[in-house]
N, C-alpha and C positions, 0 to 999 in steps of 0.2 A: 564694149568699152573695157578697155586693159588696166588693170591697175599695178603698178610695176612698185614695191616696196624696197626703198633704200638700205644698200647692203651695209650693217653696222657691224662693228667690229664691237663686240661684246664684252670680249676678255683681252683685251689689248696687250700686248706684254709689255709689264713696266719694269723688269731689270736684266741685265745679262745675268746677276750676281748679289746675293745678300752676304753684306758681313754684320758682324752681330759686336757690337763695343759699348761705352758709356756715355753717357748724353755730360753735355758740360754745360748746357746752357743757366744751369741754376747747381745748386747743391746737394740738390736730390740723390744727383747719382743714378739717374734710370737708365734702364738696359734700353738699347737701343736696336733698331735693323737697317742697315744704311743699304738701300738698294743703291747699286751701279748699271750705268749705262756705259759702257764704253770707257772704260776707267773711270766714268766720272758721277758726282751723286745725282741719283734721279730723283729721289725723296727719302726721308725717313720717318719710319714708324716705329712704335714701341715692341719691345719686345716679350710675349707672351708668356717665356720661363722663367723672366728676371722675377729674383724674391722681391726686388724694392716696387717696381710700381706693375707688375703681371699685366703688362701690353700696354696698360695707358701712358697717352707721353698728350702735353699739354703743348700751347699756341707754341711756345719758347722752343720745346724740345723740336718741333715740328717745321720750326724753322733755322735750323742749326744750318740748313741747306744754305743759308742765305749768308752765315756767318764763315762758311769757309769758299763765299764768293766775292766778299762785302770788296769794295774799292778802298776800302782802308788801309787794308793790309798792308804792312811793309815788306818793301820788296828784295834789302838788301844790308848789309853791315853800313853805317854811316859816324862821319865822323863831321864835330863841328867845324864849322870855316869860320860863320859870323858870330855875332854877339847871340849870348844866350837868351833865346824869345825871337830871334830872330827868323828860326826855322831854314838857317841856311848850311844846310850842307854840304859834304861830299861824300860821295860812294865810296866804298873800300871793300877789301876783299876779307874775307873769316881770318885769313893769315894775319894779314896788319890790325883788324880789330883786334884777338885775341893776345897780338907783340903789342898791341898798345897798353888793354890793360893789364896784361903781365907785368908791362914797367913801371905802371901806377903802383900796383899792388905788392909787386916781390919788396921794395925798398919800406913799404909800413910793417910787412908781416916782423921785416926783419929786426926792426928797431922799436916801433910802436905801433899793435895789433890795434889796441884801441881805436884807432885814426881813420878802422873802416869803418861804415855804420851801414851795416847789409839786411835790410828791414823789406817782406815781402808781400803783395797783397793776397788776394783768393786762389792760391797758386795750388792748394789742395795737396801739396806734394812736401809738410813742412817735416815731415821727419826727415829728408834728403836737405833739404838745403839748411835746417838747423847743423845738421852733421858737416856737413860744408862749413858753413861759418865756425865751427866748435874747431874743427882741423886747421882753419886759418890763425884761428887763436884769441880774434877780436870777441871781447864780451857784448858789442852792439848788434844783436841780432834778436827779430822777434816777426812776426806776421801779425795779419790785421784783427786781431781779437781783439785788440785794447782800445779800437773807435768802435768796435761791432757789439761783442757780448761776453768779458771777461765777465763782468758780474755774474751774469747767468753759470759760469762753467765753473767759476769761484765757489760762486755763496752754492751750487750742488757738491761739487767734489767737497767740501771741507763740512759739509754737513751732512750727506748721506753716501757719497763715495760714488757720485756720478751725478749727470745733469737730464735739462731738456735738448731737445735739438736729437745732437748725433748721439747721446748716451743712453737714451730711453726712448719709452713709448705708452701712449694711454693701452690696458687691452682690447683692443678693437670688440673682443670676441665676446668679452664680459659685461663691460661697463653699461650703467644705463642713467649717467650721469657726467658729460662732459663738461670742465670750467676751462676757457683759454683766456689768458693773460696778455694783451699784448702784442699781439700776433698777425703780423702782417703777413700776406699773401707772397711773398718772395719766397720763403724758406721754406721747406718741406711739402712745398704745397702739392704734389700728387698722393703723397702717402695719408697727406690730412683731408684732400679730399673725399676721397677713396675711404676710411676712416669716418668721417663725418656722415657719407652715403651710405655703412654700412649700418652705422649705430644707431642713426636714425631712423632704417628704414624697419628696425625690432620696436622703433617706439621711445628709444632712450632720450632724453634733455640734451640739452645745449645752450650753457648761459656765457656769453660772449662779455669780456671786460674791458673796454678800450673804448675812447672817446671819439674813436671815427665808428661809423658803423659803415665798411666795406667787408666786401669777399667773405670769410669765414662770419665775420660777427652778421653780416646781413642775412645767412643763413640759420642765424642762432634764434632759439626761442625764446630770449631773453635777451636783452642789452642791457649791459651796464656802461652809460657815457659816461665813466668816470674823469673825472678833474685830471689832468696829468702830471704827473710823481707824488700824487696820495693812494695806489695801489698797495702799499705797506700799510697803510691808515688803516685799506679799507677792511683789509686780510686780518691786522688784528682785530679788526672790531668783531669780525667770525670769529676768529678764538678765543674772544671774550665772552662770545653768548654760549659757544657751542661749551666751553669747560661752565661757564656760569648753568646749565641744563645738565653737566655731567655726563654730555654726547661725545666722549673721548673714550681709546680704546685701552683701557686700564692696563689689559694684558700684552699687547701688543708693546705699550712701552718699557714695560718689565720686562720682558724679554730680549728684546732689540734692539732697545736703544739708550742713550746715558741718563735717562730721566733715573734711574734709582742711585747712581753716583755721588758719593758723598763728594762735598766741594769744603773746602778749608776755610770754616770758620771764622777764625781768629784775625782778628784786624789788626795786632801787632804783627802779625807773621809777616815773612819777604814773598810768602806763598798763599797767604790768603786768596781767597776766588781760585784755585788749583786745585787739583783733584786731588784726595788721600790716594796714597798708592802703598802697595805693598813693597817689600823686600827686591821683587823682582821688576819694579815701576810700574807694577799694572794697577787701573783705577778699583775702589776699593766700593762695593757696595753692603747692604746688612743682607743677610739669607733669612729670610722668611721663615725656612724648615728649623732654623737652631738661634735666630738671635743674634750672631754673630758675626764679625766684620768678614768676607770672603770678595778674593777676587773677582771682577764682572764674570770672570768665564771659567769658573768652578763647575766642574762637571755635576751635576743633581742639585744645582741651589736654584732656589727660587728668588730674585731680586728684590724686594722689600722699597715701594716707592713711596712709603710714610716713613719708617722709622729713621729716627736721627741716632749722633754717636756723640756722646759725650766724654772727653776729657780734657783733664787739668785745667778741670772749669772752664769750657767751651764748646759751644753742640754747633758738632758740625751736620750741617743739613744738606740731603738729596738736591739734585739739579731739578726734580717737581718742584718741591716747597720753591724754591724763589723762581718755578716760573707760573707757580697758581699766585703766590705775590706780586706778581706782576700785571699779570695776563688781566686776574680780575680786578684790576683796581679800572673805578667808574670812568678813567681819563679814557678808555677804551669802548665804551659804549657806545650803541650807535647814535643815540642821541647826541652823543659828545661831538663825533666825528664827522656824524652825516654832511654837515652844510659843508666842510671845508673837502669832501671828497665828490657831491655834488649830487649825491643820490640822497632820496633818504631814508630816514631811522625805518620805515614800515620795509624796506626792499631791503635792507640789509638782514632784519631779521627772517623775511622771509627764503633768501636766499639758505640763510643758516639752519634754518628750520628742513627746507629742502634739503639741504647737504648731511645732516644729520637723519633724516627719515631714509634714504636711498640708503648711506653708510651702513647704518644700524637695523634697519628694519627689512631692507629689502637684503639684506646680507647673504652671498651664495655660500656654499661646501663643496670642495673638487674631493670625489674617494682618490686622496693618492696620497699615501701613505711616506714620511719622510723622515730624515732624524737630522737633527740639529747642531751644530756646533758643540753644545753643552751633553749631546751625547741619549738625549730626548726624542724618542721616538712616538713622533705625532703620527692618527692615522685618517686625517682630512686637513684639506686648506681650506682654512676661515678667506671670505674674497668679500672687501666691504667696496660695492662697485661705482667707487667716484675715483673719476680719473679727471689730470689736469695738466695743463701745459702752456709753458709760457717761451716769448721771447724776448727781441729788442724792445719792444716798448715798455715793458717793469724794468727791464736793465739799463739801460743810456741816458738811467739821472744820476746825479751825485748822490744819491740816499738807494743807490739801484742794488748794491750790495745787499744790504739789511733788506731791502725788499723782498728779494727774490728767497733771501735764509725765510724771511716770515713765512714766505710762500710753502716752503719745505717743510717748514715748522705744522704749518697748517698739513700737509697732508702726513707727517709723521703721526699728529696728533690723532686721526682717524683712523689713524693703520690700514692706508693706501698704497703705500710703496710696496713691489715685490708681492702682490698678494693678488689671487683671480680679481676681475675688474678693476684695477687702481694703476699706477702707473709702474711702469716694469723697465727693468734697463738692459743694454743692449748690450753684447760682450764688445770688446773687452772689460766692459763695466758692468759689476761693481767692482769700484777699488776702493780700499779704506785710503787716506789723502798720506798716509805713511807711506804707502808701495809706490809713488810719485816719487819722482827726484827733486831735490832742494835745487835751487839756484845755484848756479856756481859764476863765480867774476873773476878767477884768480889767470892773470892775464903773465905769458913770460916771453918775451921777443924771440919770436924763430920757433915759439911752438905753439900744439893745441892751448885749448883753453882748458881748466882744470875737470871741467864735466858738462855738463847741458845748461845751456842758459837758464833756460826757462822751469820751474817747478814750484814747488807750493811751501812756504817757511812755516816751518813751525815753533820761530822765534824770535826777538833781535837779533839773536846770534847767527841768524843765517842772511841778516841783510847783508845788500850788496854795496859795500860804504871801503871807503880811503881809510886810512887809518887817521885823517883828521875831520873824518866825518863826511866827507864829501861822496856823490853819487861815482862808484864805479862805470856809470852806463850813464850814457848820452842821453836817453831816455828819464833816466833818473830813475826808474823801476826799480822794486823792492828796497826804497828807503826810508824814512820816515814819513813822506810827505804823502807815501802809498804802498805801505808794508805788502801787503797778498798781492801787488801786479805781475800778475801770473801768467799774462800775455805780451807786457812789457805797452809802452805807451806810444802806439805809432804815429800820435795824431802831436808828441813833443819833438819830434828827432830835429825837424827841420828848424827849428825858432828855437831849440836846444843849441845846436848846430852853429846858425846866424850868430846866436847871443857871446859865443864860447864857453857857455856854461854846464857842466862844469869844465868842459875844456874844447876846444878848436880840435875839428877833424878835418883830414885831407880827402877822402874818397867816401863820396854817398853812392851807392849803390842799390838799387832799387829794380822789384819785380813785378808787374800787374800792379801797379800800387800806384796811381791817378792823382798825385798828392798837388798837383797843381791846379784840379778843377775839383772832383765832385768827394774826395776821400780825404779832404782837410778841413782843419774851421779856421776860418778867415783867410780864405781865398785869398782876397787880390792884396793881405799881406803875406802870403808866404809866397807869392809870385814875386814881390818885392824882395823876400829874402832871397832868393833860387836865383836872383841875376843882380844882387846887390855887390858893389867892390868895395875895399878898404882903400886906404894914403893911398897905398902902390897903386892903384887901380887893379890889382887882382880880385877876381871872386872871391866872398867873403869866404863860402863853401868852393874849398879850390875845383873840386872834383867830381863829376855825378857818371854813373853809366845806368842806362837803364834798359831794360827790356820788355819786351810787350808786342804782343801779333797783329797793330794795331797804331793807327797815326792818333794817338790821344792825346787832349792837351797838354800831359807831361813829357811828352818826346822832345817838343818845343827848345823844354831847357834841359836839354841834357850833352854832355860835350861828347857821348859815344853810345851808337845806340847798338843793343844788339838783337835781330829781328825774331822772335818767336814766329811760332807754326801754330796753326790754328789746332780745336780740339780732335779732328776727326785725319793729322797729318803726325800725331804723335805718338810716341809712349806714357803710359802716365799709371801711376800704382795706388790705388784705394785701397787704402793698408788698413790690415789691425794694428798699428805700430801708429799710425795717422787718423785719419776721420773715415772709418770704411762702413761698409751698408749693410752691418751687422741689421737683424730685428730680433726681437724678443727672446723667440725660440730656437733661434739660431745665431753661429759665427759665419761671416758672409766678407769676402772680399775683390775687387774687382778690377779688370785693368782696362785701358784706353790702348790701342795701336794704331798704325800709317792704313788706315784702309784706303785713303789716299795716298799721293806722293805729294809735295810739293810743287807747284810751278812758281817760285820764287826761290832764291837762296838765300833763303830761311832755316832753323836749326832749335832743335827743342832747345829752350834754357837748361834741362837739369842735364842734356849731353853734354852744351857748350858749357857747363861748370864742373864734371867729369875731366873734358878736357885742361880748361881753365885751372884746376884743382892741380893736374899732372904738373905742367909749366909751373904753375909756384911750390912746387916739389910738397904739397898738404900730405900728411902720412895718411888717411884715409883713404887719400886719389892715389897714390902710386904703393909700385910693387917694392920690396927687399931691396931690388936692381935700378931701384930710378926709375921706372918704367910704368907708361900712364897703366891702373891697375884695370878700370874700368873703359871698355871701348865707346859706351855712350850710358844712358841711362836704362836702356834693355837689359844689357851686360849687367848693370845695377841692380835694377830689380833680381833678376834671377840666381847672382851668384852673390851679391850682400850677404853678411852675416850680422845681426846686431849681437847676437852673442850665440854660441853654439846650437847650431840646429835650426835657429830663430831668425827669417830673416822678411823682407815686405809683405811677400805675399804667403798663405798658412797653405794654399793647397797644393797638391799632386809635387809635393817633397818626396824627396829620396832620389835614390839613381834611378830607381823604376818608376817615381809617381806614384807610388801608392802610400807615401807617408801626409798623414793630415797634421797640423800647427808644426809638429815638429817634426826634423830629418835633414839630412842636407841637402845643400844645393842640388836644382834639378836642370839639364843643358836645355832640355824640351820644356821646363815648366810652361815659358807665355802659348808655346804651339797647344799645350792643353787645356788653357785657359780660353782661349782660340774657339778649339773645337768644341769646345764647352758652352761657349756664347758670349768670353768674356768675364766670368764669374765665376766663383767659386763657393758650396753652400755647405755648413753642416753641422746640422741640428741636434740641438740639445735631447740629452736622452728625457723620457717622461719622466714625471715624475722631481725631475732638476731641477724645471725649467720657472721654478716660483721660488719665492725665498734665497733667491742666490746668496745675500751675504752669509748666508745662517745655515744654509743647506749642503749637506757633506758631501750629497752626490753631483750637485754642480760644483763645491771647491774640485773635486777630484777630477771631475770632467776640463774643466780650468787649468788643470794642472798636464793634464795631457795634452792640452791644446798650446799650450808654450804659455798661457795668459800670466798665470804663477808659475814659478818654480819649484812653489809650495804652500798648501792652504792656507787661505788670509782672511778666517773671519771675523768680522767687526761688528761694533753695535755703531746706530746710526749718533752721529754727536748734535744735541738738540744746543747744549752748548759748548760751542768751541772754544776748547782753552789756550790755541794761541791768541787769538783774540786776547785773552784775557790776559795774556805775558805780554803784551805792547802795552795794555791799561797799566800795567804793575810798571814796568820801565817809566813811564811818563808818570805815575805815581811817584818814581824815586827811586827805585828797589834795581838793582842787578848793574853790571858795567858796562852796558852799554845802554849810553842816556838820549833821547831825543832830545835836537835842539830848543829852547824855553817857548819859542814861540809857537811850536806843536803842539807842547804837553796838552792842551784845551782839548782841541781838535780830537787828539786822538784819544783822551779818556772817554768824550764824549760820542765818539763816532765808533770805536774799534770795540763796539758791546759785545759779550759772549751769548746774548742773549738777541733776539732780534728787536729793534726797536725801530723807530720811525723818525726821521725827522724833514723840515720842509728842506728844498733844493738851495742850495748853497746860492747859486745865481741869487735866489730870493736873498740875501742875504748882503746882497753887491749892491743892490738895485733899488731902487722906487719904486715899487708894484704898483703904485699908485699912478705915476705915470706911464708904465709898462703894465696894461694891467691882464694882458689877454695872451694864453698860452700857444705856440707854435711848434708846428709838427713835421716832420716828412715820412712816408713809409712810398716802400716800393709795389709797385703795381703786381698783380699777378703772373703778367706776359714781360717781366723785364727783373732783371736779377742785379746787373751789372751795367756800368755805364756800357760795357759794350755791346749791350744786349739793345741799347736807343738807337743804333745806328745801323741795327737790321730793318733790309725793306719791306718787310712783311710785318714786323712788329711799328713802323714807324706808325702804319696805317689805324693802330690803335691807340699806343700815345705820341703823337706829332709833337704836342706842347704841355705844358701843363698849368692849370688856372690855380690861383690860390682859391682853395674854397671854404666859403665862410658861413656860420650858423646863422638860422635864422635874425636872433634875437640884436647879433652886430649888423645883420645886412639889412634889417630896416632900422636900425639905430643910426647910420650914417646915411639911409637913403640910394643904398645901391639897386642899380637895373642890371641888365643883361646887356653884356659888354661894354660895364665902365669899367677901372684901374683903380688899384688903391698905392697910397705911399704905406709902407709896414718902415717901421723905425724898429732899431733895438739899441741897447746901450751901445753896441761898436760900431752898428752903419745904417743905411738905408737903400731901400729896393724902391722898385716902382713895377707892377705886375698887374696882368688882367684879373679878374674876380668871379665867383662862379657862386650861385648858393645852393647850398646843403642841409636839408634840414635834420637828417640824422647825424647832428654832433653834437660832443660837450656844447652848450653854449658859447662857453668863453675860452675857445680853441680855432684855433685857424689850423688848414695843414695842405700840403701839396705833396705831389709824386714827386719822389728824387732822384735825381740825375736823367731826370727827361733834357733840362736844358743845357744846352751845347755852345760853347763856344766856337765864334767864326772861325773856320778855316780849318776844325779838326774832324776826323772822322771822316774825311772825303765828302763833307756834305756843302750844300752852297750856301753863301754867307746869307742868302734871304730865307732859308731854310726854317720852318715855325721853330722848331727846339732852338734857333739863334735867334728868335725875334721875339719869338712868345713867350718860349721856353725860360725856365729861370734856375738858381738854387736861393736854397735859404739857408746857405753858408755862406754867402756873401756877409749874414748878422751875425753871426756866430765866431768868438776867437775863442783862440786856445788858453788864453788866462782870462780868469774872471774880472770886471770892471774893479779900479782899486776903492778902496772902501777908508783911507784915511789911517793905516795901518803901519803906512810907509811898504808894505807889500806886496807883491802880486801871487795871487793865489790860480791854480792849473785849475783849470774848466774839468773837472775830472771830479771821477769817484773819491773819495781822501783812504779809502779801503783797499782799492785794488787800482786806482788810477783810469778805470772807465772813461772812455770820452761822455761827457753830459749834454749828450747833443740835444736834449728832449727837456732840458731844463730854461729852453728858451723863451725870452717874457718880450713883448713887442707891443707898440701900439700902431692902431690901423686908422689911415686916413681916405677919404675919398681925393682923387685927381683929377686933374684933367689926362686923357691918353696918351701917351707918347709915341713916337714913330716905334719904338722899340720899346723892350724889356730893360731896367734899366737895374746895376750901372749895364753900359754895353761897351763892352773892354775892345782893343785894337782887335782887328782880324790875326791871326798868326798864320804864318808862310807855313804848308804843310809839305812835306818832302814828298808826299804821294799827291798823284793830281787829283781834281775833282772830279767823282763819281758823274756818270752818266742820268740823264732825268729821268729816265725807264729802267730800268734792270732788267735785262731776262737775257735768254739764252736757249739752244736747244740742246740735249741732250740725246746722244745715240741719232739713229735714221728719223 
């Protein structure tokens, strides 16, 4: 008998070709390996030498395959024919789209910039297109920070000179105490995974704070289901126990941060709550060694966080004394606090008690030897190893500001920042919030705009105001109603826009930015604004272009569309100049290129606005000669300068490539980036790479890298004294006065000091009838709405169930597969229901932007994400319920203009089912047809 064993192909060959780019499918930014078959992608895996994720690539990055085959895509220039929403197009060629909007746009630049409003969504690429809009001249320019997480990037820069997210990092290598805030599974998540497996696998803690417990917090050793927007509550009530026990690091704030800073006294002064300054404006503290008043950053003094100064009868007192004033008053205890943050008094103090023994007792020493700003040459790093990190869920309330400063406050106060195991920032960070540019609005027909939109004020004087007080900006950003919005407010342009306040624009202009489905609040009114007419029957909003690689609900209304190219069909620059994938111990920058080509006539956005740029004669885009400067966004990257030497990308500068941060333009730069893998690394020397604000030999290192121009070091501000120059203005004091109906608001909200208060919604509303908090966070395997409408991820979220705590789902009686009605004060849903036992009790929440509108996306109108599928922006508007004020007050931060998506209050009914998810809006005409039931394809032989 013969036994004949089937010949198996073992090692099969799975590419002709690897090229090596960036993943886009999330914000990670991971390296990537795109194998090829025959020009075409076979699959892709991580890339092994990338600093950011070293080979691991997650569901998302894994299926990027799927997104540059998706049937969505657009396939060509389109211009409208029918009524807006109607989805009725016609084709046109790049030539006519681009004569079209030349002729929209040459006749605003020339008369009135103002009139475009060019606002962009996850486009990752905003130092290029802010610089675009700044050269067109219009002041309405901003990307999706101000629905996402200004708070977060605000309340870090203006309190320690960098953030969470892309500015920092826990030390992976140290710590043995992790706190995360907030933090949903979309954002960072290969480096927090990866991070999480590391720190855990020594044994370190993990105490998780959010009121879902998924992805990160289900692996935490701890949960706190906290109440949603009492994270500031619950933050100070730690800073009450941990200064009440005198487990703060005394030294740490003498040194580094404004805790020794004398503050002015005198309650007649126009300068009260301001810092004494010397002769040369710098903040003034006592020196320990002699007693006397000296500069913060006197070389050989020791900072003095007790003594006061007294004259002309008036003791002006340190930024400690009024925050031990504060901190320990009993309104902060956890007894006080507990019930209304939902945990209680025993797990608060035990957390603090934890967080105080790891800081202080378990405290490392690195021998490496440094000198300091002040010229002090220490010869170990003190490392107190509790590290923390937060997201959108502390940031996206109205009180999310002052939350997330608490937050900073708390780890300033342990001497966590910059120190072995505590949280460490990434270059180009730290920056003290002065090396930022201020705002500029100074708008003049037929030229740029006076400077960069976007930046950080450090006074009324730098709002962005009419001279009869009115908002400069469409947005209304940086006025009184949201002095710090530092992102600018993406979630007002449109119902700004509609309203004509403060003024009528002709051309909306829009990039990745979804503002018709899942990237606004109140949906199906600003679809009402986006195709609403005035008398004439014209558009109210005459004009929209938008672009996007993708038939998304916003294509629908738009009178011109222009097709983007998918991630793996373009150029794209991961800048230090932008959000690049710096980590701790190193500067890291990285690019995107066509490892594909196209098979659509399609065209990167930032080429077709190089182009775009040339034709409306922008002095950025063109040469001396009239002539377009830039041939596409390649040409850009490599030959840009933002200012001598300094230009996207930091490495292989020079004519030869061997210049790092700085040198000139390189012809070959991207081919070495290329060969490199797409990325560029390069690490901080020893020794630098802790204490960066304070540490001489990272300023210097900084200063070589193009980062400074020139050493910038700063102590961290516990309190911010712009802040406390909007409190004096609405007090009375100086010439420019917020309007009366402010003053409240913002004495009570724009504290120097962090402070806590409940969600503004709370304040619109009934909570009595609204009694139950609502949520959305994004899933692991999906980032972006575009990420729901890959076939490989659908298989994971198809739809998505609201799911509800225990304590609601047998208080109404629900089973498995009933429907609830969810009410809020501006609308009502009707959606399937799932239960959860790991939540707040009194929190409902669902995955966002699973559900789909019919007829987008190439998906078929019976499709679960159009049936099942839902948002909980349909409850959600962009001004708060009015309250009897005669008023309408913005759904927003009152600090920095944050969208307050998370401040949502609803009550939950049992239903009967409906055929659908409900409301269920018309189907819309999609210009690409419907996607096929199966997907696939073969690749190669």
């Amino acid at each position: 008998m013969s036994h004949h064993q089937p010949k198996i192909e073992t090692s099969p060959k799975v590419s002709d070709e690897v090229r090596k780019t960036t993943c886009y499918m999330c914000a990670c930014r991971c390296g990537i390996n795109v194998h090829l078959k025959a020009g075409k992608v076979a699959y892709i895996e991580g890339n092994r030498d990338h600093p950011v994720n070293k080979g691991v690539l997650c569901a998302k990055g894994s299926a990027g395959i799927m997104q540059v085959n998706a049937p969505s895509r657009l396939r060509t220039p389109l211009k409208r024919v029918g009524p807006r929403g109607s989805g009725e197009y016609e084709e046109i060629s790049w030539d006519e789209a681009l004569e079209i909007a030349t002729g929209w746009l040459a006749p605003i630049r020339e008369k009135h910039p103002e009139k475009l409003a060019f606002f962009t969504g996850r486009d990752q690429s905003q130092s290029f297109t802010s610089l675009w809009a700044q050269s067109f001249g219009t002041p309405n320019y901003a990307a999706h920070g101000g629905f996402c997480s200004v708070n977060m990037a605000a309340a870090g820069i203006y309190t320690m000179g960098g953030a969470f997210w892309e500015f920092g990092q826990p030390d992976w290598d140290h710590t043995k105490l992790f706190m995360i805030f907030g933090v949903a599974e979309d954002h960072d998540s290969n480096p927090i995974k990866m991070g999480i497996g590391k720190i855990k696998a020594r044994g370190a803690r993990v105490i998780g704070v959010n009121p879902i417990r998924s992805g990160y917090n289900a692996v935490a050793d701890d949960w706190v289901g906290i109440t949603p927007g009492t994270d500031g509550l619950f933050i100070l009530s730690l800073v009450h126990v941990l200064m009440s026990a005198g487990k703060i690091d005394l030294d740490y704030l003498s040194r580094y941060t404004n805790a020794p800073v004398l503050l002015n006294g005198d309650e007649t002064s126009p300068e009260f709550g301001l810092f004494l300054r010397d002769d040369d404006g710098k903040p003034l503290v006592i020196d320990r060694n002699t007693g006397k008043l000296a500069a913060f950053d006197t070389p050989g003094i020791r900072p003095d966080l007790h003594a006061t100064h007294r004259a002309a009868g008036v003791t002006h007192r340190p930024v400690m004394h009024h925050m031990a004033e504060r901190y320990l008053d009993p309104q902060y205890a956890p007894e006080a606090v507990a019930e209304r943050c939902g945990i209680t008094p025993e797990k608060i103090h035990r957390i603090a008690a934890e967080i105080a023994r790891v800081a202080f007792d378990e405290a490392i020493t690195l021998d490496h030897e440094w000198t300091d700003f002040r010229g002090e040459t220490h010869k170990t790093m003190t490392g107190r190893p509790v590290s923390f990190h937060a997201m959108r869920g502390i940031s996206a309330h109205s009180n999310g500001f002052q939350t997330c400063r608490a937050l900073h406050v708390l780890q300033i106060l342990l001497g966590t920042i910059e120190v072995p195991g505590g949280f460490r920032f990434k270059p180009p960070y730290p920056k003290p919030v002065s090396a930022h540019p201020k705002p500029h609005s100074g708008v003049n027909p037929g030229m740029p705009l006076n400077g960069p939109h976007l930046g950080f004020v450090q006074g009324p004087e730098d709002l962005a105001l009419q001279d009869d007080g009115t908002a400069v900006r469409i947005d209304k950003a940086f006025t009184w109603e949201n002095p710090m919005s530092s992102h600018g407010l993406m979630h007002m342009v449109i119902s700004n826009a509609h309203a004509g306040d403060p003024y009528k624009i002709d051309t909306l202009f829009m990039y990745m930015a979804n503002m018709s489905w899942n990237s606004s609040m109140n949906t199906g009114g600003v679809i009402k604004m986006l195709t609403d007419t005035d008398e004439t029957g014209e558009y109210v909003i005459p004009r929209i272009i938008y672009s996007d690689a993708y038939s998304s609900e916003m294509v629908a209304y738009a009178d011109l569309i222009l097709p983007d190219t998918t991630y793996l069909e373009r150029h794209d620059c991961i800048s230090l100049l932008d959000r690049p994938i710096c980590e701790a111990d190193a500067a890291a920058d990285a690019i995107r290129w066509p490892v594909i080509e196209p098979d659509r006539d399609v065209r990167g956005f930032q080429s077709v606005l190089c182009d775009l740029g040339a034709r409306l004669g922008l002095p950025a885009f063109t040469n001396a000669d009239g002539g377009q400067k830039y041939a596409d966004y390649a040409d850009y990257i490599t030959n840009h300068e933002r200012r001598p030497g300094i230009g996207p990308l930091a490495g292989f500068r020079g004519a030869t490539g061997d210049e790092v941060g700085r040198g000139a333009p390189n012809p070959e730069q991207l081919d070495r980036y290329i060969e490199n893998g797409g990325f560029f690394v390069n690490h901080i020397p020893e020794g630098a790479n802790y204490y960066k604000p304070w540490n001489t030999a990272y300023q210097d290192w900084a200063v070589g890298m193009g980062i400074y121009d020139a050493p910038q070091p700063y102590v961290f501000d516990l309190y911010v004294e712009p802040l406390r120059k909007f409190q004096l203005a609405a007090e009375g004091h100086g010439d420019r006065q917020p309007p009366d109906h402010l003053r409240a608001q913002i004495k009570a909200t724009l504290d120097p000091l962090p402070i806590w208060y409940p969600s503004l919604e709370d304040d619109h509303i009934d909570t009595a009838e609204f009694p139950v908090h609502a949520l959305t966070q994004r899933p692991m395997a999906m980032y972006h709405s575009w990420g729901s409408q890959n076939a490989w991820l659908r298989q994971i979220h198809g739809h998505n169930p609201l799911y509800l705590p225990t304590k609601l789902w047998e208080k109404n009686e629900f089973a498995d597969g009933d429907w609830a009605r969810v009410t809020s004060a501006h609308g009502t849903i009707t959606v399937p229901v799932a239960h959860m036992a790991a939540l707040n009790e009194n929190t409902i929440w669902t995955w966002n932007a699973i559900g789909k509108r019919k007829g987008a996306w190439a998906l078929s109108e019976d499709a679960p994400e159009a049936t099942k599928g839902f948002l909980l922006n349909h409850l959600i508007h962009e001004l708060l319920p009015p309250k009897g004020d005669g008023l309408r007050w913005s759904n927003s931060d009152p600090v920095t203009g944050q969208a307050a998506w998370f401040d949502l209050r609803v009550k939950v009914e049992k239903t009967d089912a409906p055929a659908e998810s409900q409301p269920a809006m018309k189907p819309l005409k999609s210009p690409v047809p419907q996607g096929p039931d199966h997907l696939e394809w073969k690749v190669g032989k």
